[in-house]
N, C-alpha and C positions, 0 to 999 in steps of 0.2 A: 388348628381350626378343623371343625368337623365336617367333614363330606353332607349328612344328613343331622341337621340338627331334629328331625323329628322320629328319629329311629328309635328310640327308646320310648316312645309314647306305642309305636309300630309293634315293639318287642313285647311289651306289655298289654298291648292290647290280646294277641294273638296267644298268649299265655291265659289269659283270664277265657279266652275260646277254647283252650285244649283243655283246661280246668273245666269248667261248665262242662265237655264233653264227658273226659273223665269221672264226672259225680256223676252224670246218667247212668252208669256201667253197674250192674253188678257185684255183687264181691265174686262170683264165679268169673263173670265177665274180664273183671279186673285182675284174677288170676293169671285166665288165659292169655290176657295181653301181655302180660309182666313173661309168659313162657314163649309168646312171640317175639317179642322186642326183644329178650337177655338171653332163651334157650332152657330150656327144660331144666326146670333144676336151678338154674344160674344166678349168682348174686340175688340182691333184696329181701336177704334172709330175715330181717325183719317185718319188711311188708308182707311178705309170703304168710311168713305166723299168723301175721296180724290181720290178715284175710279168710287164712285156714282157721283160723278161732272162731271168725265173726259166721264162716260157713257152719262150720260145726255148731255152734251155740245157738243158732237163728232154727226156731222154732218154725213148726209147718203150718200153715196161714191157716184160720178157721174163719167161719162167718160168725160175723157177732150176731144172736140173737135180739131181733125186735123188743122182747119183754125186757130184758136186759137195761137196753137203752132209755126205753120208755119210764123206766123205774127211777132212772138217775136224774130224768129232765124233774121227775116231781119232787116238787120244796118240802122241805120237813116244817112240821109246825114250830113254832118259835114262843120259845115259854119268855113272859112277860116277867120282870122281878118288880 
């Protein structure tokens, strides 16, 4: 018999709250947490890559230009057969 039968509803819940926290984070962000919780360097040698990539690869943000967008909202004309 179970002490709490609603602990697994409790444990998942609380896991879907450190998730949602989790994706607000950075990949910088998410670095430095993974060297706080494990130690410089330490284990999630995969996550680590997989973060240093996405740092590395992620371009530096620009403004999209107004004419730009205004160009794409207009419809092209439509040849009738």
């Amino acid at each position: 018999m179970r002490l709490r039968p609603d602990a697994k509803e409790d444990r998942q819940k609380t896991a879907r709250e450190r998730q949602a926290a989790y994706n607000k984070l950075s990949p910088t962000q998410k670095l430095a947490r993974l060297d706080e919780t494990l130690g410089k360097d330490v284990g999630a040698v995969k996550q680590r890559a997989k973060l240093q990539h996405i740092i590395n690869a992620k371009p530096p943000k620009q403004e999209k230009s107004k004419e730009k967008s205004d160009k794409s909202k207009e419809k092209k004309p439509q040849k009738n057969s």
